[in-house]
C-alpha positions as CSV (number, residue, x, y, z in Angstrom):
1,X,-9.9,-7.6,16.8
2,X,-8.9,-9.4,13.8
3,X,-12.0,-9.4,11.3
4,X,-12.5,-12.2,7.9
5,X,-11.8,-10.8,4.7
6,X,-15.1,-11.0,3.1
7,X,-15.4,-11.1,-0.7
8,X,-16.1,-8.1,-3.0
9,X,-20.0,-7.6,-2.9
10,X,-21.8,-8.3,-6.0
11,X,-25.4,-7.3,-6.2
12,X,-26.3,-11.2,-5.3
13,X,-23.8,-12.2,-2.4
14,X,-24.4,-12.2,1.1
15,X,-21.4,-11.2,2.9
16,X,-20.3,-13.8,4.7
17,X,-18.1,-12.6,8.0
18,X,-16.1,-14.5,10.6
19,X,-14.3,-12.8,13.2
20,X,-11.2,-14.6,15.5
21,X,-9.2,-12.4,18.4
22,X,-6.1,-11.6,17.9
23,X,-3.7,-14.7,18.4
24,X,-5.8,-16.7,15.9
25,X,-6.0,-17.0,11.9
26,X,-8.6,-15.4,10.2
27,X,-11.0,-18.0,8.3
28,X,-12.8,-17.1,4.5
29,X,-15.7,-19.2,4.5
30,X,-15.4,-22.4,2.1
31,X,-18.3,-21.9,0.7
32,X,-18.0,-18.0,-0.8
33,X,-15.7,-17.4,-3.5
34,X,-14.6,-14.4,-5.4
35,X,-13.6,-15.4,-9.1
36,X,-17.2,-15.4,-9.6
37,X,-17.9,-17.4,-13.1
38,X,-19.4,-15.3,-15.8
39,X,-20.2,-14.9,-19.5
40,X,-18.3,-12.2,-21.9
41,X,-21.2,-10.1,-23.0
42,X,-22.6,-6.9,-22.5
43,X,-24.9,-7.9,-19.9
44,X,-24.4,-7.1,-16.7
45,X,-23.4,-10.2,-14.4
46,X,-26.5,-11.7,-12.7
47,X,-27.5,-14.2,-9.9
48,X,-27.4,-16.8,-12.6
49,X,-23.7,-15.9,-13.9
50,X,-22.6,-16.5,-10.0
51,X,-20.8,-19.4,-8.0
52,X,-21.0,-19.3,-5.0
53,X,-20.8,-22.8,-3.4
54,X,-17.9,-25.3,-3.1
55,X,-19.7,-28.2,-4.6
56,X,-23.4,-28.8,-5.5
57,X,-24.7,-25.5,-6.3
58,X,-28.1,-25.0,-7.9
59,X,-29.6,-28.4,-8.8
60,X,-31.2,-26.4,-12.3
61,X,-27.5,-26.2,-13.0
62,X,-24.6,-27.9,-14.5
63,X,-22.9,-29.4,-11.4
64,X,-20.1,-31.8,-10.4
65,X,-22.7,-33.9,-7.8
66,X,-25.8,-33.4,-10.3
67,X,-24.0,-35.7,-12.8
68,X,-26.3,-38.9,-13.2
69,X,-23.2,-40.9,-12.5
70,X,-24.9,-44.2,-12.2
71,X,-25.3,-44.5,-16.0
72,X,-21.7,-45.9,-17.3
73,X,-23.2,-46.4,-20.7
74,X,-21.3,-43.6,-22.4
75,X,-19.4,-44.7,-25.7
76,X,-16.0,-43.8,-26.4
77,X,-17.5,-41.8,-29.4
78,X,-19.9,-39.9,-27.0
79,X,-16.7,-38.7,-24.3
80,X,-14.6,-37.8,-27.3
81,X,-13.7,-34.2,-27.8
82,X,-15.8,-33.1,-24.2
83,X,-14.2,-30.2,-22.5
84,X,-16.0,-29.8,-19.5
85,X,-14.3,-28.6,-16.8
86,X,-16.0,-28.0,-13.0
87,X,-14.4,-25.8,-10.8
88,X,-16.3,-25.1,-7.3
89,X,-18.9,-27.4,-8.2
90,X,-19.8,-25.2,-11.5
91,X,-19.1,-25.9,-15.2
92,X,-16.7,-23.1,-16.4
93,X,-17.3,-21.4,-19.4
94,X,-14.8,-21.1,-21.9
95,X,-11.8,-18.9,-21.7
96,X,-12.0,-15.4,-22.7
97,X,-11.2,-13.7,-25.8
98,X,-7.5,-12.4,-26.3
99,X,-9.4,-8.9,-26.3
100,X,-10.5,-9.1,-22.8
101,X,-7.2,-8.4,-21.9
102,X,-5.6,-5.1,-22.7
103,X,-2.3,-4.8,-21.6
104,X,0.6,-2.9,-21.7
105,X,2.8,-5.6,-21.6
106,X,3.9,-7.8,-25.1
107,X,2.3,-11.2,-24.2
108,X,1.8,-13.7,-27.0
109,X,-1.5,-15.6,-26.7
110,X,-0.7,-17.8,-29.4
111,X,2.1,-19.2,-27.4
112,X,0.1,-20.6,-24.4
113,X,-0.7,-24.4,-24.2
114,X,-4.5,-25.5,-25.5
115,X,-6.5,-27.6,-23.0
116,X,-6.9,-30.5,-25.3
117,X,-10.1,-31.8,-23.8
118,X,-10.9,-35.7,-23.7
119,X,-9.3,-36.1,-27.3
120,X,-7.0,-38.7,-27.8
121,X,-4.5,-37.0,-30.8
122,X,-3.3,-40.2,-32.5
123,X,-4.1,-43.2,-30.3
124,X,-7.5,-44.9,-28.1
125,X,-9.7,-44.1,-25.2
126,X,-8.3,-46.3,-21.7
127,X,-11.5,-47.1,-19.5
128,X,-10.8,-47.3,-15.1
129,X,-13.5,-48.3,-13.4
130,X,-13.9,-49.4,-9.5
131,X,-15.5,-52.6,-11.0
132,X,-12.7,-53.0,-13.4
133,X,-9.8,-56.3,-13.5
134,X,-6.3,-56.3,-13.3
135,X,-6.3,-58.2,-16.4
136,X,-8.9,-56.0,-18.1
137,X,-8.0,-54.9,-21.5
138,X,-9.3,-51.0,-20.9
139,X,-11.7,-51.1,-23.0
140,X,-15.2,-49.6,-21.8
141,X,-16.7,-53.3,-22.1
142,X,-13.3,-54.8,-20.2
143,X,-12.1,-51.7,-18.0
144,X,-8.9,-52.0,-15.9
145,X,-9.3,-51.0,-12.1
146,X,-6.7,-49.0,-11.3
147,X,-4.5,-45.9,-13.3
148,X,-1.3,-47.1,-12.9
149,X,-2.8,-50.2,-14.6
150,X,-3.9,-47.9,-17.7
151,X,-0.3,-46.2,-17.7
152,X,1.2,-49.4,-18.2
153,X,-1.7,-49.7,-21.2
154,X,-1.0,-46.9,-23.1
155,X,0.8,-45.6,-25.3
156,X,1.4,-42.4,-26.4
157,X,-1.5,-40.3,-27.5
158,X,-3.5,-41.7,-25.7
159,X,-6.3,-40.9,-23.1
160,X,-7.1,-42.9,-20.1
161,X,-10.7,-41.8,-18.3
162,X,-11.7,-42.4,-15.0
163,X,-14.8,-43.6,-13.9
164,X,-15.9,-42.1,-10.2
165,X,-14.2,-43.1,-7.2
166,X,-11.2,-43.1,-4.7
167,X,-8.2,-44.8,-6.1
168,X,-5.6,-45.7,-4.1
169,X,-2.2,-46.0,-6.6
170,X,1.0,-46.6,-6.4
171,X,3.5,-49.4,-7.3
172,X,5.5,-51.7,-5.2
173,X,8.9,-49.7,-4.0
174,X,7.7,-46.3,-5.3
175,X,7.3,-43.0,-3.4
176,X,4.8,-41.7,-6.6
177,X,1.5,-42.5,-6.7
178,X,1.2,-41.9,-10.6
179,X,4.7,-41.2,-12.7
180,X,3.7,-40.1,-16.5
181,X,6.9,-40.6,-18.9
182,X,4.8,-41.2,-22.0
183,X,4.6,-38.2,-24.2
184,X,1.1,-37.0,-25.5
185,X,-1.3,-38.5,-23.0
186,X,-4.6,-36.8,-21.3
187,X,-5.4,-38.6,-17.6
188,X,-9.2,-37.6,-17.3
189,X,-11.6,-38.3,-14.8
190,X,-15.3,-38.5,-16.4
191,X,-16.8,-35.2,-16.8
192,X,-19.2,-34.5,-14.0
193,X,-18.3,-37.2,-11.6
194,X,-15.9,-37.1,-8.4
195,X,-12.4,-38.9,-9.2
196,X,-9.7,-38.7,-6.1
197,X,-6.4,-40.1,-6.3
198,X,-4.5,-41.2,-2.8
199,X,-1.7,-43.2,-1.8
200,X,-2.2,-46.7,-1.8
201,X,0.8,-46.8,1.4
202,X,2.6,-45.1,3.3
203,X,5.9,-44.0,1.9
204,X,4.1,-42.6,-1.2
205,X,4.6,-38.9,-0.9
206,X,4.0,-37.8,-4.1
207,X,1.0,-37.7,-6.0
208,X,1.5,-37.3,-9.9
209,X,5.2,-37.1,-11.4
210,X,5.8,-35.7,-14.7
211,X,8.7,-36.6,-17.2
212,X,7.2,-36.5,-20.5
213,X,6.0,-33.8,-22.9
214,X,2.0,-32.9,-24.0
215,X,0.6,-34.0,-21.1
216,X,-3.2,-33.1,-19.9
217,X,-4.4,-33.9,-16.3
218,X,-8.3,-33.0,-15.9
219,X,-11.2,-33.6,-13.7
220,X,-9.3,-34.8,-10.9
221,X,-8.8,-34.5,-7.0
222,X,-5.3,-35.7,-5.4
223,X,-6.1,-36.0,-1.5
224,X,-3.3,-36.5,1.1
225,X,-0.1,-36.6,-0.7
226,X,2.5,-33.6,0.8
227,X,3.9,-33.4,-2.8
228,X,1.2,-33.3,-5.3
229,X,2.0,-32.6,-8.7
230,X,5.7,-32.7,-9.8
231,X,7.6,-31.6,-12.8
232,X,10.7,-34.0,-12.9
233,X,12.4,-33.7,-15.9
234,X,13.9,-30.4,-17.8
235,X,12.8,-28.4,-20.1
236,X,9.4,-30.1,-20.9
237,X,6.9,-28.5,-22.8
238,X,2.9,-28.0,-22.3
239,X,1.3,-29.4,-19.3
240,X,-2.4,-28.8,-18.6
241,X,-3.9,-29.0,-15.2
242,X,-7.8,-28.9,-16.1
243,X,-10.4,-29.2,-13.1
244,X,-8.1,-30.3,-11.0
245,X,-8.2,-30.0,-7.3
246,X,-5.5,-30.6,-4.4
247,X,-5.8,-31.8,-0.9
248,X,-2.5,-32.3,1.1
249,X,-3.1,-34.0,4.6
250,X,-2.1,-31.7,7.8
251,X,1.7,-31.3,7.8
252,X,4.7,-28.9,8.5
253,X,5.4,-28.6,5.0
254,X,3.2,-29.8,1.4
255,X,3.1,-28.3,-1.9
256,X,0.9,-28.0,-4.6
257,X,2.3,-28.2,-8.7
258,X,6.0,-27.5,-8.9
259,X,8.5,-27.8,-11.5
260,X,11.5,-28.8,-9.8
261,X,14.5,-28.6,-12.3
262,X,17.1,-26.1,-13.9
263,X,16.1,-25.6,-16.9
264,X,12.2,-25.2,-16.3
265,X,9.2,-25.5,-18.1
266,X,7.6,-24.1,-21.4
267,X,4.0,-24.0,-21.9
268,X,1.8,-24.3,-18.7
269,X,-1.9,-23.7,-18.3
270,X,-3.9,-24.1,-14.9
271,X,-7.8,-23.9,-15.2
272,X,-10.2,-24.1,-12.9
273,X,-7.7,-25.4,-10.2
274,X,-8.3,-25.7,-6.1
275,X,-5.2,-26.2,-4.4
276,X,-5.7,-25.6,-0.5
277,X,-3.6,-25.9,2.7
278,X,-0.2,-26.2,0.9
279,X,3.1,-24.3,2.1
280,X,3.8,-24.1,-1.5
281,X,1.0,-23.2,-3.6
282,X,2.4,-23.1,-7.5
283,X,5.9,-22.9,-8.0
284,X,8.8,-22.6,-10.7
285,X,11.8,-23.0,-8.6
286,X,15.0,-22.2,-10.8
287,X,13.1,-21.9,-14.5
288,X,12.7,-20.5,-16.9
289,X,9.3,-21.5,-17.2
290,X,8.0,-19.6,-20.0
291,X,4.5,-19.1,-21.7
292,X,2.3,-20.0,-18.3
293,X,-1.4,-19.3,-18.5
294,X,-3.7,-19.4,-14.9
295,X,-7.4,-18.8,-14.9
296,X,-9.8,-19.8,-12.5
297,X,-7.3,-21.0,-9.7
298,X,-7.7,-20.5,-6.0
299,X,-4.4,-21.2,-4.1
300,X,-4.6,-21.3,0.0
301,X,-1.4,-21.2,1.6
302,X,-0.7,-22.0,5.5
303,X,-0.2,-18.9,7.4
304,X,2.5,-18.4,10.2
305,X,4.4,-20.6,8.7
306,X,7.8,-18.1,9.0
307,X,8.9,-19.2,5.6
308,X,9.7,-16.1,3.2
309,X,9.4,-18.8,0.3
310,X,5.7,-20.6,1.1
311,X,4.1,-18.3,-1.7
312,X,1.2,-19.2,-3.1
313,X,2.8,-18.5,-6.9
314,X,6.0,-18.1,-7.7
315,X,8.4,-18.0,-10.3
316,X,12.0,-17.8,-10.2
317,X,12.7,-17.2,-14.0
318,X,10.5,-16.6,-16.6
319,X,8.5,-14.9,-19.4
320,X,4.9,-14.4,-20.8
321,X,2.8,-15.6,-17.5
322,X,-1.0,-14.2,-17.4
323,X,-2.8,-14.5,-14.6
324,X,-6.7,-14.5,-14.8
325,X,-9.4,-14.7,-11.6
326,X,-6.3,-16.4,-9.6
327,X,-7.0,-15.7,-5.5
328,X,-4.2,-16.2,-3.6
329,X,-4.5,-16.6,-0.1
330,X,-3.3,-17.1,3.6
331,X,0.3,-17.7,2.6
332,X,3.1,-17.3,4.8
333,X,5.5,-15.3,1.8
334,X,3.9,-13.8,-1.3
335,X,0.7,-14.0,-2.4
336,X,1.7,-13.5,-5.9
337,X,5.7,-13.3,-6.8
338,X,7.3,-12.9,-10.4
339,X,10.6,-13.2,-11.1
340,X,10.0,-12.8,-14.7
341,X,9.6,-10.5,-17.7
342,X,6.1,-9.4,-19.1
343,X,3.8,-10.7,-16.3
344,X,0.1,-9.6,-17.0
345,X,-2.2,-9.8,-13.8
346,X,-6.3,-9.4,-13.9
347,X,-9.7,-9.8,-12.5
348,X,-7.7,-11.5,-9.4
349,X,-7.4,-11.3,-5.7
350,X,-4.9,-11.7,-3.2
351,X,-5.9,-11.3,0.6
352,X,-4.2,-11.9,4.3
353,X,-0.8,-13.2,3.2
354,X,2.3,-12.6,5.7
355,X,4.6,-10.8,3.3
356,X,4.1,-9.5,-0.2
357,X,0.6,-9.4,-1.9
358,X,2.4,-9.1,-5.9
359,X,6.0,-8.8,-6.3
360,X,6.6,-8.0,-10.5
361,X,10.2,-7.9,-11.5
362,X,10.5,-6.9,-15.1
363,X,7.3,-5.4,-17.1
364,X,4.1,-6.1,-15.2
365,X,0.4,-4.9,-15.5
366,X,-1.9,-5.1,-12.4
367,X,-5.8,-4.5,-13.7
368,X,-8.8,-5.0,-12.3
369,X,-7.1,-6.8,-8.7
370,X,-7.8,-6.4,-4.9
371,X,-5.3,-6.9,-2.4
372,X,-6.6,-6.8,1.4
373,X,-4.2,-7.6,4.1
374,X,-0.3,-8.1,3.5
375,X,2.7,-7.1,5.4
376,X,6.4,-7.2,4.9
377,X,8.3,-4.4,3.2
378,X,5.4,-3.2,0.7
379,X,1.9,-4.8,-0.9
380,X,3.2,-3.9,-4.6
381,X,6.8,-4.2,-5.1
382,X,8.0,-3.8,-9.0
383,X,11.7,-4.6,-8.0
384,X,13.6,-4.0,-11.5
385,X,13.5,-1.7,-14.1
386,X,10.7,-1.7,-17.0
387,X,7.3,-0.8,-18.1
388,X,4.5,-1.1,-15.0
389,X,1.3,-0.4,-14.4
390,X,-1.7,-0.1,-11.7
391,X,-5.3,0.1,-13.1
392,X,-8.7,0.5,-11.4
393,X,-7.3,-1.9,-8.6
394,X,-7.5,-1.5,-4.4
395,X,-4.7,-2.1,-2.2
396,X,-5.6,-2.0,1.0
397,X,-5.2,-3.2,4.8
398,X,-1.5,-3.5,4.5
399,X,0.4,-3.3,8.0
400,X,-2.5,-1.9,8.8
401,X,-3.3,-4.0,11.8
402,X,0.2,-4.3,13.2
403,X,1.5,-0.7,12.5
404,X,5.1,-2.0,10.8
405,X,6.8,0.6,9.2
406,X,7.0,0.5,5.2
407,X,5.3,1.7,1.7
408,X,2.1,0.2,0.3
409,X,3.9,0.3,-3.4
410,X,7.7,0.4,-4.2
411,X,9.0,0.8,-7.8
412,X,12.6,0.0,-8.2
413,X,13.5,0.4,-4.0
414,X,16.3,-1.6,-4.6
415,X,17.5,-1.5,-8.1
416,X,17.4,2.4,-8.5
417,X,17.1,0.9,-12.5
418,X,14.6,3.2,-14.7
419,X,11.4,2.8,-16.6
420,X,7.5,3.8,-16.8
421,X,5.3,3.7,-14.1
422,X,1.5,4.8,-14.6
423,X,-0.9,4.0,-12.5
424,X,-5.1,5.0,-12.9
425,X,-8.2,4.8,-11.3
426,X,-7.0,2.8,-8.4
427,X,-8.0,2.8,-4.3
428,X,-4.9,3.0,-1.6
429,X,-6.6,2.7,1.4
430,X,-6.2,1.5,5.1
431,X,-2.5,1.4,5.1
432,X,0.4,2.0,6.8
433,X,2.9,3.5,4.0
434,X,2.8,5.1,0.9
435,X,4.3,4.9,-2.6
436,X,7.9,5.3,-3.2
437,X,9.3,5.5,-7.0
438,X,12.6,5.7,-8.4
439,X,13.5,9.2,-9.5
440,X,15.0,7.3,-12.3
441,X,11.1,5.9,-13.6
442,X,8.8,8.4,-15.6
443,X,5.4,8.3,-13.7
444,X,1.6,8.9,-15.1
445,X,-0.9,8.8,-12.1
446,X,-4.8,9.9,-13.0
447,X,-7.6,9.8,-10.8
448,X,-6.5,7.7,-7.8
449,X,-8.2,7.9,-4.4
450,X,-5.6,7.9,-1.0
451,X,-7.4,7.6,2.3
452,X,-6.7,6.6,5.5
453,X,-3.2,6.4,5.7
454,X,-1.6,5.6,9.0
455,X,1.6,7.5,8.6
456,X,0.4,10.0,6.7
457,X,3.1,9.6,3.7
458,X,0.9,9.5,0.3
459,X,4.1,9.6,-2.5
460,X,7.4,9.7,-2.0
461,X,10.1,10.4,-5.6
462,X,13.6,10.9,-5.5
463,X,13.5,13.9,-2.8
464,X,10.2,14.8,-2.7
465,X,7.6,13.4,-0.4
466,X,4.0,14.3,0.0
467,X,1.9,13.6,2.1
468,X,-2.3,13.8,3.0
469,X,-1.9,17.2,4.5
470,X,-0.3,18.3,1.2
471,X,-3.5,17.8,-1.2
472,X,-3.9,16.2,-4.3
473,X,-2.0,19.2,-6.1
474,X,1.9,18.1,-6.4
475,X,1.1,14.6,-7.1
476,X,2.5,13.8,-10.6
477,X,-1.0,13.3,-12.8
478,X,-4.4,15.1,-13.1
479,X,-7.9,13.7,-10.7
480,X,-5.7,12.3,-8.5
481,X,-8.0,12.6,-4.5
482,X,-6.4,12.7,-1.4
483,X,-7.5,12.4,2.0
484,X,-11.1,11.9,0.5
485,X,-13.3,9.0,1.9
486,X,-14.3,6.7,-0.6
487,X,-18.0,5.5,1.0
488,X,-16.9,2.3,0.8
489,X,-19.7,-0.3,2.4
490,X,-17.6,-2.1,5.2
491,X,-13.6,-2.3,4.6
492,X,-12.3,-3.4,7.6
493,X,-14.7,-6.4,7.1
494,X,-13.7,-7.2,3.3
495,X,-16.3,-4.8,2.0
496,X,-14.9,-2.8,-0.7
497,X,-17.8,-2.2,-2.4
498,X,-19.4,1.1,-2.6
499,X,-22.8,2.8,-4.2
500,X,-21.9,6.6,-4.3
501,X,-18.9,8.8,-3.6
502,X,-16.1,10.1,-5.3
503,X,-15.1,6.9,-6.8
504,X,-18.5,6.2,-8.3
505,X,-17.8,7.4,-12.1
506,X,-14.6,9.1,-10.9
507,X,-12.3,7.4,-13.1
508,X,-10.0,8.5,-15.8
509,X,-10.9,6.5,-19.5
510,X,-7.2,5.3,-19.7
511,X,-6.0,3.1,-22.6
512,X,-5.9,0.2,-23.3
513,X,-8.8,-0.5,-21.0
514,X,-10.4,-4.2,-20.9
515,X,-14.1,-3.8,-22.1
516,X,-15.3,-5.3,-18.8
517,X,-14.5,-5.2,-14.9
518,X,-13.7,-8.1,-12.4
519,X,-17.0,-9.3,-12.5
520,X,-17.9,-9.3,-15.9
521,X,-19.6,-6.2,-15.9
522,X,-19.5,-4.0,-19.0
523,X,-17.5,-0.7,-18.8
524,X,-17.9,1.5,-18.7
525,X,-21.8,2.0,-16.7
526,X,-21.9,5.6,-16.5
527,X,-20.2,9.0,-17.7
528,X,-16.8,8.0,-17.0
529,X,-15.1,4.4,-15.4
530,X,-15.3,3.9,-11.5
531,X,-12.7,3.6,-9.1
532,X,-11.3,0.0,-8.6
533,X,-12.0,-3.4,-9.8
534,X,-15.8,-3.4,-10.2
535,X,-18.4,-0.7,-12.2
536,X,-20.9,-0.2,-9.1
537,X,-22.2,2.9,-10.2
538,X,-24.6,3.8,-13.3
């Protein structure tokens, strides 16, 4: 019996379970999410702090249908400078401090692309409305009535908003809906109301093609296009997805943003992005993309697909990517693959993917993540030599089901290259496979939990392998538990939750620790950090 990956339980969610046999695909219910939307305070997260619907929500709260869309009488001095942003149905806050992420890896904040709101930086505001002309000048008192009508309008800097409504683009002998190749122009939909883009024909595959520099996409949906969101031209420089959700119809093959050419990208920030359904979820495909910032982005794959490269992010080549609340799932490769230097992943979630849950090549920090349910070769894989580490994350449920033979983590399998290893306070549970380092890495491993491991094999370095009969004793670190049950609440359903045990203030108070957990809760709660992702215990 295959079960539903349920969502992490916070002290407000209802677990919401669906169970298939065995020859179908397990379904997450649309309408629970786990990169719950919260506040960066001391408080601990509350049923206010939470999200938990796709659209709508709480009618006492900022919401994408509780807009009062029917009043167009907004001025272009009243929409200047708004940076509202809904993503499942809920206004995000704003991004988190730089100090919310302690890492061990060198990433440079200060080179990661600003969302520049609805504020055009040298030029005028470009009004779309359903009840717009052709001829319309774009102003708010004489709106044009469709985008590609405002493209042809502007000029760079700037900003063309879009009133609510489905817009069917694209030109006469085109297969883009929406081609950009001005530099330094923000395409908005109005804050608060619904704006979809689809093709206007047949023969218009792509959704919105990029070839110009600066340019900020926000409050949008793009609905049935099997290429959505294309970077054509090399070597551009800061794109901004903002609110933006994608919708590909039902196909063999779609994908979601993707630069295309050698020579990559630099400067990239997703936020508060939906991509579902797509055989490609986020991709660089030859790079170097460099200086890429996701937060807020749920990528759903297609699963049984049999394709080793339908990931739902990937890059090829590349350096300074952060990842932040970014669940990845149902995708027939990776979940989460890196070919890059100095990749830092937290707060995130990657669950029932067909191969790899994160694959880290060159200097990569894990924090704060859940993995439930991968296959192929290992969960983790650090391929090349460098500086790695696991912290107060679960990996679990891999091969678990189908019995494959493998690890749950390999450092360096392949390269034999050297380098650090450490990894703390982290659950490896329910899996086939244990952890095999290169001799060649220096490894640090405090006050992890190993439980319930199919083949019995806990660690294996160089020539030595140990294994749940052996004890916690010859692992390489101090607190480590093995063959302990953790308590946890329900994990073969998605419930890896738990409210005493041995990881309930059983951590180790390793540094540099982020000052709070996946949820948003303060750590430490009690006399020393808990086990995994989330502070459950006092």
């Amino acid at each position: 019996m295959r079960s539903v990956l349920s969502v992490l339980l916070l002290e407000v969610v209802t677990i919401m379970l669906v169970s298939c046999t065995s020859n179908s695909t397990r379904e997450t219910d649309a309408s629970v999410i786990t990169s719950d939307i919260d506040t960066y305070d001391d408080t601990p997260l509350d049923s206010d702090m939470v999200v938990l619907v796709d659209a709508g929500g709480d009618p006492d709260k900022d919401s994408i249908n509780n807009t009062d869309s029917d009043d167009d009488s907004t001025s272009d001095e009243d929409i200047v400078g708004n940076c509202d942003i809904y993503f499942q149905g809920t206004l995000l806050p704003s991004s988190p401090p730089e100090n919310e992420f302690q890492t061990i890896v060198p990433i440079s904040f200060s080179a990661f692309p600003r969302d520049p709101c609805i504020s055009p930086s040298t030029g005028r505001i470009i009004w779309v409305t359903k009840e717009g002309i052709p001829t319309g000048k774009g102003t708010q008192d004489d709106p044009v009535n469709t985008i590609n009508r405002a493209l042809d309008l502007a000029s760079n800097g700037d900003a063309i908003v879009i009133r609510k409504g489905t817009y069917y683009e694209g030109k006469e002998e085109e297969y883009r809906s929406l081609l950009i190749a001005k530099p330094d122009l923000i395409l908005s939909g109005y804050p608060g109301e619904e704006v979809v883009v689809e093709p206007s024909r047949e023969g218009i595959t792509y959704g919105v093609a990029i070839s110009a520099n600066n340019i900020a996409i926000r409050n949008l949906t793009l609905r049935n296009f099997l290429y959505s969101i294309s970077i054509e031209e090399p070597r551009l420089q800061n794109i901004v997805l903002a609110g933006v959700k994608i919708n590909p119809p039902h196909a063999e093959w779609s994908e979601g943003v993707v630069v295309y050419p050698e020579g990559g990208e630099n400067g990239m920030l997703l936020r508060g992005v939906e991509i579902s359904g797509v055989g490609l979820g986020v991709s660089c495909n030859v790079g170097p993309c460099t200086n890429w910032r996701l937060e807020w982005v749920t990528i759903r794959g297609i699963p049984g697909m049999g394709e080793s490269g339908a990931d739902a992010f990937a890059i090829e080549s590349g350096d300074n990517i952060l990842l932040y609340k970014v669940e990845a799932s149902f995708a027939s490769g990776d979940g989460i693959d890196c070919k890059g230097t100095n990749i830092a992943i937290f707060d995130s979630y990657v669950h029932e993917v067909d191969r790899n849950a994160i694959k880290l090549w060159h200097n990569g920090d894990i924090v704060n993540c859940l993995t439930w349910g991968s296959g192929a070769d290992a969960a983790i894989v650090f391929d090349g030599g460098g500086n790695y580490r696991i912290l107060n994350s679960v990996v679990s449920f891999h091969n678990y089901e189908n019995d494959l033979p493998g690890y749950t983590m390999t450092v360096a399998y392949d390269t034999q290259e050297g380098g650090n290893i450490t990894v703390d306070n982290s659950l490896f549970v329910y899996n086939n496979g244990g952890i095999y380092i290169c001799e060649n890495f220096t490894v640090q491993m405090h006050n992890n939990l190993f439980y319930a491991i199919k083949d019995g094999l806990v660690l294996e370095f160089g020539q030595n392998r140990y294994y749940l009969d052996d004890g916690a004793s010859p692992l390489l670190g101090t607190g480590n538990m093995v063959n302990v049950d953790p308590l946890l609440t329900d994990p073969h359903n998605g419930d890896m939750s738990f409210s005493q045990g041995p990881a309930c203030n059983g951590g180790y108070n390793s540094h540099p620790m982020p000052p709070h957990d996946m949820h948003g809760n303060q750590r430490i709660q009690g006399n020393a950090v808990d086990l995994g992702p989330v502070e459950y215990c006092d």
